[in-house]
C-alpha positions as CSV (number, residue, x, y, z in Angstrom):
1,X,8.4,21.4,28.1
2,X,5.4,22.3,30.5
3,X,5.9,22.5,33.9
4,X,4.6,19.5,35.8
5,X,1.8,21.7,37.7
6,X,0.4,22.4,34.6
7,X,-0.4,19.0,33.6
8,X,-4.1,17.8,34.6
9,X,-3.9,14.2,32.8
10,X,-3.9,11.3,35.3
11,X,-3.0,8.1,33.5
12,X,-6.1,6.9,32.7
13,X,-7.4,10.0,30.5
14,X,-4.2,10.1,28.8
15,X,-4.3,6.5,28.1
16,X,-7.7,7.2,26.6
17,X,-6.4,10.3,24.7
18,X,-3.3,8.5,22.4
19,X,-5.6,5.3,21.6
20,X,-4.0,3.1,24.0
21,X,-6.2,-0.1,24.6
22,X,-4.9,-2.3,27.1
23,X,-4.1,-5.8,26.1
24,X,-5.0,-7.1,29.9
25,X,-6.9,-5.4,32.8
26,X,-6.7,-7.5,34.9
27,X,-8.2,-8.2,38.3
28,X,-5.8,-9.8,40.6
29,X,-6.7,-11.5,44.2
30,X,-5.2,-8.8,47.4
31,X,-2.2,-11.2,48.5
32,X,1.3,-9.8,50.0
33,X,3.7,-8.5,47.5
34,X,6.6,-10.4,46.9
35,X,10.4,-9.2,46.0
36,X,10.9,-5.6,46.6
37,X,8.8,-4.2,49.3
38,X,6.1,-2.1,48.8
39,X,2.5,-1.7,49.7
40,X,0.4,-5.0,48.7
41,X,-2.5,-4.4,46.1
42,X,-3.3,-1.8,43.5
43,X,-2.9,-1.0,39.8
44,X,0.5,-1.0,37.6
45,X,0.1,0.1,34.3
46,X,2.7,-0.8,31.6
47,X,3.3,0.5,27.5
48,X,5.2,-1.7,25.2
49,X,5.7,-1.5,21.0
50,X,4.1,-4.0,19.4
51,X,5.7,-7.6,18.4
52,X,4.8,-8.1,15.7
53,X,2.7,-11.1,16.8
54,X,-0.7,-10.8,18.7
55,X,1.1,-14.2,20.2
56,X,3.8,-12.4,21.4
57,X,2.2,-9.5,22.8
58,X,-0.7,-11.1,24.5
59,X,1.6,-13.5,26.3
60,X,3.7,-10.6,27.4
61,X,0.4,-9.4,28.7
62,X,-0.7,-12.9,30.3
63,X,3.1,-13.1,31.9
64,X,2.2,-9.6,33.8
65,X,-1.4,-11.0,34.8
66,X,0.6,-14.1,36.3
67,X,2.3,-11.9,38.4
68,X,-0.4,-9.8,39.5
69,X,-2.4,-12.4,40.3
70,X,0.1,-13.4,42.9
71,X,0.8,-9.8,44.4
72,X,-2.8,-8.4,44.7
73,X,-2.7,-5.7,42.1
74,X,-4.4,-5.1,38.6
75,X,-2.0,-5.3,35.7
76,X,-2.9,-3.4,32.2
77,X,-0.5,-3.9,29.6
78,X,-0.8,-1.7,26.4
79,X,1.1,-2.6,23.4
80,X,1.5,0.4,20.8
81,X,2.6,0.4,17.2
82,X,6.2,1.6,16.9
83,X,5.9,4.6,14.3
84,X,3.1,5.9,17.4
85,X,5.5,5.3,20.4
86,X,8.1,8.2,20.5
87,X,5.2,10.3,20.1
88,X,3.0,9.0,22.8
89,X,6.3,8.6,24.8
90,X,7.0,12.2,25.0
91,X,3.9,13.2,25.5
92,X,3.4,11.1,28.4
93,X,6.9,12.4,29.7
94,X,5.6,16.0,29.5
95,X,2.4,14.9,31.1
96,X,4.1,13.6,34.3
97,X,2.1,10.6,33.3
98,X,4.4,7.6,32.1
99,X,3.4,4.6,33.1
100,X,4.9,2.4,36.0
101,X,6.4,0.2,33.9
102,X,8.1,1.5,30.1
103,X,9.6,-0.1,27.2
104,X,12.2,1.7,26.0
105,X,14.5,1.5,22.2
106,X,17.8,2.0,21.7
107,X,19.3,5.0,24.0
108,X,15.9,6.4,25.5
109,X,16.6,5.4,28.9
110,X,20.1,7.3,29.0
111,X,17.6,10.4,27.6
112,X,14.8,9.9,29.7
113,X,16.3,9.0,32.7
114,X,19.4,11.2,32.1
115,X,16.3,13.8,32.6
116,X,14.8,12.3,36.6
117,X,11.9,10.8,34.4
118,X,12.9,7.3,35.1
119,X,13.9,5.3,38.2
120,X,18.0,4.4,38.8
121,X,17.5,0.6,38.6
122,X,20.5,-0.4,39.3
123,X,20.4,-3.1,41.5
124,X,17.9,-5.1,39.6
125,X,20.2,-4.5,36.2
126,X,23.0,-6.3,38.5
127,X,20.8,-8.4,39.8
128,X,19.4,-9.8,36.4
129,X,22.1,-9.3,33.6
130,X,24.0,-12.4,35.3
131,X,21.3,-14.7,34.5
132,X,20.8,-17.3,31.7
133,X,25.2,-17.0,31.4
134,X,25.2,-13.6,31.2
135,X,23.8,-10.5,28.9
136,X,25.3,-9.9,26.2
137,X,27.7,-6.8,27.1
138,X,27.3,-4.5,23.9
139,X,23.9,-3.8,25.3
140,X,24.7,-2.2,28.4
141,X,25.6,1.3,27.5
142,X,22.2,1.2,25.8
143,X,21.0,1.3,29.8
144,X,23.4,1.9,32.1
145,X,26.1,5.1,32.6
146,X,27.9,5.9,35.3
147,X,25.3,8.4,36.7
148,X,22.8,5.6,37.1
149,X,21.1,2.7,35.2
150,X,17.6,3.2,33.9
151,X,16.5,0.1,32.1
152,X,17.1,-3.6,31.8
153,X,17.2,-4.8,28.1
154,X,14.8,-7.0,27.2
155,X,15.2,-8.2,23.8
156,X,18.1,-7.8,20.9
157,X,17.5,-5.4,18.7
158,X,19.4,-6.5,15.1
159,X,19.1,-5.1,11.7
160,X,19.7,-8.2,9.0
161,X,19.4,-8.2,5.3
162,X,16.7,-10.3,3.6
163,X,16.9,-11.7,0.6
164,X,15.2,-13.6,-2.2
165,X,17.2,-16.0,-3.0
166,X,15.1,-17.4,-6.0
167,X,15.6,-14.2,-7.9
168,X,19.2,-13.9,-6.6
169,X,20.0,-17.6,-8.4
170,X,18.3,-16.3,-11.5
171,X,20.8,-13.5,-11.5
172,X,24.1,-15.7,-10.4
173,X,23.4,-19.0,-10.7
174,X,23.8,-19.0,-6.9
175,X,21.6,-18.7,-3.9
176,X,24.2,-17.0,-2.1
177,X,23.0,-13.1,-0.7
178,X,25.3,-10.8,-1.5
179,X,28.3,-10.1,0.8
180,X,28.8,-5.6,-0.2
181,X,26.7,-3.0,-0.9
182,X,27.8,-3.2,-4.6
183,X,27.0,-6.5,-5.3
184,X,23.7,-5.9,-3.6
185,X,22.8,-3.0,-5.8
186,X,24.3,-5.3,-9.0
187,X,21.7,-8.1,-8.2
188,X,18.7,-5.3,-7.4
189,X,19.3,-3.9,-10.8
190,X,19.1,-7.7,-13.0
191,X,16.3,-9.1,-10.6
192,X,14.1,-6.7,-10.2
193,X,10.6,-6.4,-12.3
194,X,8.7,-3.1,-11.4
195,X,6.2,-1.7,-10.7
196,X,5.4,-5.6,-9.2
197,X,9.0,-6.4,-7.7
198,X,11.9,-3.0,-6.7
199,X,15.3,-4.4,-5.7
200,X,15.9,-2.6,-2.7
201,X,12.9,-1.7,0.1
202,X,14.7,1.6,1.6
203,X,11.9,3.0,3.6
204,X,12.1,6.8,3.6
205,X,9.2,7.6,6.2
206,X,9.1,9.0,9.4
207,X,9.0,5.3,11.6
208,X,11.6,3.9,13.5
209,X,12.6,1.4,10.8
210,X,13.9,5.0,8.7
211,X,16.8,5.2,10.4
212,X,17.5,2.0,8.8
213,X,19.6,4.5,6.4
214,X,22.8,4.6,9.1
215,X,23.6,1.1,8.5
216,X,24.6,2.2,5.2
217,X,26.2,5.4,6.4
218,X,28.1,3.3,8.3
219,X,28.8,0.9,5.6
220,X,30.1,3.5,3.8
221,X,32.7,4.7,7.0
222,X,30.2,7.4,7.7
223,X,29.7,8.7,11.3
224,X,27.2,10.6,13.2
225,X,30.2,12.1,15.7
226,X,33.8,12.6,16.1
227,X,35.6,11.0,18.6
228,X,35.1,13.8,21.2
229,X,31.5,13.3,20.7
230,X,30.9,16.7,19.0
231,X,28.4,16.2,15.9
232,X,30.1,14.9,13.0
233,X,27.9,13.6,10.2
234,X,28.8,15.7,7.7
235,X,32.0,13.3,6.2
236,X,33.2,11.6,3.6
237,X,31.3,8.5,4.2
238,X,28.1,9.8,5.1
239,X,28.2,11.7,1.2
240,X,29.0,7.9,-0.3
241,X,26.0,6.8,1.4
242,X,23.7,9.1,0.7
243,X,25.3,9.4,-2.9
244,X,24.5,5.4,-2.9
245,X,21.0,6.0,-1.8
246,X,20.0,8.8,-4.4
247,X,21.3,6.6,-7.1
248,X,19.1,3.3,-6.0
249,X,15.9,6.3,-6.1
250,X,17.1,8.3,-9.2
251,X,17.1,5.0,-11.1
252,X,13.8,3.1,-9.7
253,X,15.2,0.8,-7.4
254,X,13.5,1.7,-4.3
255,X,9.5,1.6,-4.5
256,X,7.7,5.1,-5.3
257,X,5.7,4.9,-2.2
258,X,8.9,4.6,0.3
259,X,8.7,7.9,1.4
260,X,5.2,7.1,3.2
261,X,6.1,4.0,4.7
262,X,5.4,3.3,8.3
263,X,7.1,0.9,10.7
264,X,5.5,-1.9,8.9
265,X,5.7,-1.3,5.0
266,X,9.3,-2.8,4.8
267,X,7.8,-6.3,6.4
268,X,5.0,-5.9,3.5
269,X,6.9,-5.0,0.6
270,X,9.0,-8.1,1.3
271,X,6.6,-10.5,2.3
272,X,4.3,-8.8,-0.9
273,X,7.3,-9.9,-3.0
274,X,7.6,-6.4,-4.2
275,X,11.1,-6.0,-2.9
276,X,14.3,-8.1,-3.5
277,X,16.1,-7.1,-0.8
278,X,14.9,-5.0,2.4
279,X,17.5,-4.3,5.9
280,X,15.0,-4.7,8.5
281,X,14.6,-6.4,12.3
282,X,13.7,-10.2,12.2
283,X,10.2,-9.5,12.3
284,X,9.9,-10.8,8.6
285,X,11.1,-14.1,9.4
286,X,8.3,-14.9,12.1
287,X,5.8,-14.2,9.3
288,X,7.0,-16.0,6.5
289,X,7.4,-19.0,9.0
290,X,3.7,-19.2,10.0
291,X,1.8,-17.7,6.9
292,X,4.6,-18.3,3.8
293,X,6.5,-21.5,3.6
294,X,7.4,-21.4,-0.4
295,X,9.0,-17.6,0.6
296,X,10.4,-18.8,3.2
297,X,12.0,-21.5,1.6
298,X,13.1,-19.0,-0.8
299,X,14.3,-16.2,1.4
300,X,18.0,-15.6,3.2
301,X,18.6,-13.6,6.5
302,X,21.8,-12.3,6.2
303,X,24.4,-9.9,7.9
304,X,24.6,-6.4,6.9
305,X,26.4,-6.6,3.9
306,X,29.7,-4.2,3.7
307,X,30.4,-0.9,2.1
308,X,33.4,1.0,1.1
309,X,34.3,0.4,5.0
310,X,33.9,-3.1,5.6
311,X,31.1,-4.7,6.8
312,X,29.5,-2.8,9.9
313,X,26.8,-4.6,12.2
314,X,24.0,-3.3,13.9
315,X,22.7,-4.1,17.0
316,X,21.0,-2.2,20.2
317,X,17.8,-3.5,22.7
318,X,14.3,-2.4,23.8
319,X,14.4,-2.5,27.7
320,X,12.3,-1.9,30.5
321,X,12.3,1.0,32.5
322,X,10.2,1.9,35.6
323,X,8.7,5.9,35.6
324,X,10.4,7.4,38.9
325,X,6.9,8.8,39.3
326,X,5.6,5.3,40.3
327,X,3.7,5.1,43.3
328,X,4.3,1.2,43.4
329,X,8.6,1.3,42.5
330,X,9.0,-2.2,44.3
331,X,6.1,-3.8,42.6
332,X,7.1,-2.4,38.9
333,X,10.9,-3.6,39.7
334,X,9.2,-7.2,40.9
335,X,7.4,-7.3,38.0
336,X,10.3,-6.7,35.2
337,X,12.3,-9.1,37.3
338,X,9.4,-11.8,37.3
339,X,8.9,-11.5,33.2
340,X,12.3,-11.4,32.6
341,X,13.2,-14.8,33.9
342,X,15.2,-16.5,31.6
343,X,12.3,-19.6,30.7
344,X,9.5,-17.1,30.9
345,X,11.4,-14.4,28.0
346,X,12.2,-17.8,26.3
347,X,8.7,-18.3,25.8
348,X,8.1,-15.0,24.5
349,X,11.0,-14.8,22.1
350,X,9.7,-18.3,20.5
351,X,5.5,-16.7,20.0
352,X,7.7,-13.9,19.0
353,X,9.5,-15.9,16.2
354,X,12.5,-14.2,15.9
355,X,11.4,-10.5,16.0
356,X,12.9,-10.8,19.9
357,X,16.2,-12.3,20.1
358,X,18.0,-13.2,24.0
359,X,19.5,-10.9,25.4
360,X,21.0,-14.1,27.6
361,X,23.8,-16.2,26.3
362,X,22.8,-19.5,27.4
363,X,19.1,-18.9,25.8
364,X,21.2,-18.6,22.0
365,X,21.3,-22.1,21.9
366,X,18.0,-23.2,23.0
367,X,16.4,-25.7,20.9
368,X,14.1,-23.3,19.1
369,X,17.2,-20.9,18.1
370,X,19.7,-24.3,17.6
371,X,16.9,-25.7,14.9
372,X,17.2,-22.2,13.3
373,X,20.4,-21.7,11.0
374,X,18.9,-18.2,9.8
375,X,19.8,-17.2,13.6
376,X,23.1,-18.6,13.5
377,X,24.9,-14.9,12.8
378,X,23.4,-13.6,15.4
379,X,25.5,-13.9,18.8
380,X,28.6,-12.7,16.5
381,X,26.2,-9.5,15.1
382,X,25.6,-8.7,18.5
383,X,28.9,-9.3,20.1
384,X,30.3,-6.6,16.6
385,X,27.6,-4.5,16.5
386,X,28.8,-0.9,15.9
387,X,27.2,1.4,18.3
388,X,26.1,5.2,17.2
389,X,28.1,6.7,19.1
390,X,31.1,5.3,17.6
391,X,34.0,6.4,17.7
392,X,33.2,8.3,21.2
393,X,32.7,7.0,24.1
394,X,29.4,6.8,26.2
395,X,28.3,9.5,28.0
396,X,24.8,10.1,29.8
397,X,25.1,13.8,27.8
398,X,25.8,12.6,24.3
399,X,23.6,9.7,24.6
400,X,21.0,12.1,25.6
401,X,21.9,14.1,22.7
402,X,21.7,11.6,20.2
403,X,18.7,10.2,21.0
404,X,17.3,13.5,20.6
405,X,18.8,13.1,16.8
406,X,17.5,9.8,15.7
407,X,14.5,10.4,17.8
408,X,13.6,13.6,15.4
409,X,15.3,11.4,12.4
410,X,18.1,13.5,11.0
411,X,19.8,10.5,9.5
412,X,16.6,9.8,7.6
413,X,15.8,13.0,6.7
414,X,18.9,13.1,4.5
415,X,18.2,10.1,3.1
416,X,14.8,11.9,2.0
417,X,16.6,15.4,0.7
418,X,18.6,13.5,-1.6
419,X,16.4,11.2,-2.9
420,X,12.3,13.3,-2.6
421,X,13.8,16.6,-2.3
422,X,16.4,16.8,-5.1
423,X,19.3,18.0,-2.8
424,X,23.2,16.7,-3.8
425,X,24.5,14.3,-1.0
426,X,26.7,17.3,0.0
427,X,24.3,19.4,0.7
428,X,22.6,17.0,2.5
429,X,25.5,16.1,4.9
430,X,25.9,19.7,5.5
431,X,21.9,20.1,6.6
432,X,22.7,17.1,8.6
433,X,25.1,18.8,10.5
434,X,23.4,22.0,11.1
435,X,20.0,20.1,12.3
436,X,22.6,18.1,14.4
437,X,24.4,20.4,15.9
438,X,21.3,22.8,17.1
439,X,20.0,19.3,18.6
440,X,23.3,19.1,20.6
441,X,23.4,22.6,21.6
């Protein structure tokens, strides 16, 4: 990484450089901060990954001009597509150039801020996760370690199944999604059509959504470390998995073009109809809602369904962090604190339509949520959820560390050497390991 002095990039030229447009530049009257003190008027710039919905993500961005209209600074809110963001994320963290205010997946605030790039937020975390009854506790350690806390989540993060439950009755006489992998893979086979319908959308490209892969690792009993938190992928479940995966590829079960997908192409193939089944965020479910009711009517969101381990849940956040760069700290901290009021997030989780679920209690069983059943799972999925670091236990070090592995996609690129590359599942567990362990060290 480049020493700080050697950086020239201010925020605005490296906003211009990785295709950031803002969503809102906004103008704001000079009136006297509010919340945490700071100077009163200026400019706070803030990244986010895109909803999903322009909805979603241009209310985000009206939410921040509310604010700044009322504390006398410009707001500009830039929403980026996921499979861009690590990339743009790191290079603004080389830069010295993150913006004041940062959404962050998963465990990248332990990683960036476990590195002096992000502010201890502490006291608004403690501050905030007692609202709307409580945060959920299983996304805590996603934010906050014992050497400081350097995010506040801001949404819940799940991975659900989703299912065509049309082409599943055909198969069983039932409408029921399956329950384990194997029954999964059983229905795939019968039900699917190609090349217009595959049973199982596995993306294999280099997005976030290619991780999707550990939920079957896990499935399967695999792990990514030991219980001292050494690397340990290379297991007896992590072979099952990936043994599972090359079979679904050898025999033409996953689409031919998975291994170009983007953070996207699992929302397509399903709402295409070209997949059966896809594991994916509940991003899908907001678009069949507003653009397909007969799919909708015809489609299941499910929990994970269980492998030779039982059935293992997936949950984590995005959260907002503040850069510890800012030159306006007690503005970007008033600002996350005035967005994530319980009946302002409310509003964006709803023009979200699902892809955002609370990360407050009380807000589960809001009217839009209650109406839902295909959201009824999802408290429990949470509250179960399976962390990565399983079985270890949290540290700032090994959540640094692992980041830096799902963040360069080892657990995808094994999925890809057994299915592309041609490799056995053993082999692929053992490269797993290697690429793993120089990561760690």
């Amino acid at each position: 990484m480049r020493a700080d002095n050697q950086i020239a990039f201010d925020r605005r030229r490296l906003l211009k450089a990785s295709g950031l447009l803002p969503l809102a530049a906004l103008a704001a009257p000079s009136l006297a901060a509010c919340g945490d003190s700071g100077s009163a008027g200026g400019h706070l710039t803030a990244w986010g990954v895109v909803s999903f919905t322009k909805e979603g993500d241009r209310l985000v961005a009206d939410q921040m001009q509310e604010w700044g209209d009322a504390n006398g600074f410009t707001v500009e809110y830039s929403a980026v597509p996921g499979s861009n963001y690590p990339a743009k994320l790191a290079t603004a963290v080389e830069a010295g150039s993150l913006p004041d205010v940062v959404m962050l997946e998963d465990t990248q605030p332990i990683y960036y801020g476990g590195q002096g790039h992000l502010a201890d937020i502490t006291d608004l975390f403690t501050e905030l996760k007692g609202q709307g009854g409580g945060m959920f506790d299983t996304l805590s350690p996603y934010v906050a370690v014992p050497a400081g806390t350097y995010a506040v989540p801001m949404e819940s993060n799940l991975t659900v199944m989703y299912a065509r439950t049309d082409l599943i009755e055909k198969v069983t006489g039932q409408r029921t999604p399956p329950a384990t992998l194997d029954e999964l893979e059983a229905i795939a086979r019968a039900a699917q059509t190609p090349p217009d319908t595959y049973g199982i959308g596995l993306p294999l490209g280099k997005s976030v959504d290619g991780n999707t892969v550990l939920s079957i690792i896990y499935a399967d009993g695999g792990t990514l470390v030991d219980e001292q938190g050494n690397p340990a992928v290379d297991n007896d479940g992590t072979v099952s998995a990936l043994t599972r995966i090359q079979r679904w590829w050898r025999d033409q079960l996953i689409p031919p073009d998975a291994p170009s997908s983007d953070d996207a192409w699992n929302n397509q193939v399903f709402q295409s109809k070209r997949a059966v089944f896809v594991f994916n965020a509940p991003s899908i479910y907001g678009w069949l809602q507003e653009n397909d009711p007969d799919l909708m009517a015809n489609t299941a969101q499910a929990p994970l369904p269980a492998g030779k381990a039982g059935s293992v849940q997936s949950a984590n956040c995005w959260s907002w962090g503040v850069s510890a760069k800012s030159p306006n700290l007690g503005q970007a901290k008033d600002l996350i604190r005035y967005i994530m009021a319980p009946d302002r997030v409310e509003q964006v989780y709803e023009k979200v339509a699902g892809r955002w679920y609370p990360v407050y209690r009380d807000l589960t069983t809001a009217p839009y949520w209650r109406e839902r059943a295909a959201f009824s799972t999802f408290p429990q999925i949470i509250d179960n959820a399976r962390t990565n670091w399983y079985p270890a236990t949290a540290s700032a070090e090994l959540l640094t560390r692992l980041t830096s592995v799902t963040d360069s996609f080892v657990p995808l690129q094994m999925a890809v050497d057994v299915t592309v590359q041609g490799m056995s599942p053993e082999q692929a567990a053992k490269r797993g390991q290697e690429q793993m362990e120089q990561l760690f060290a």
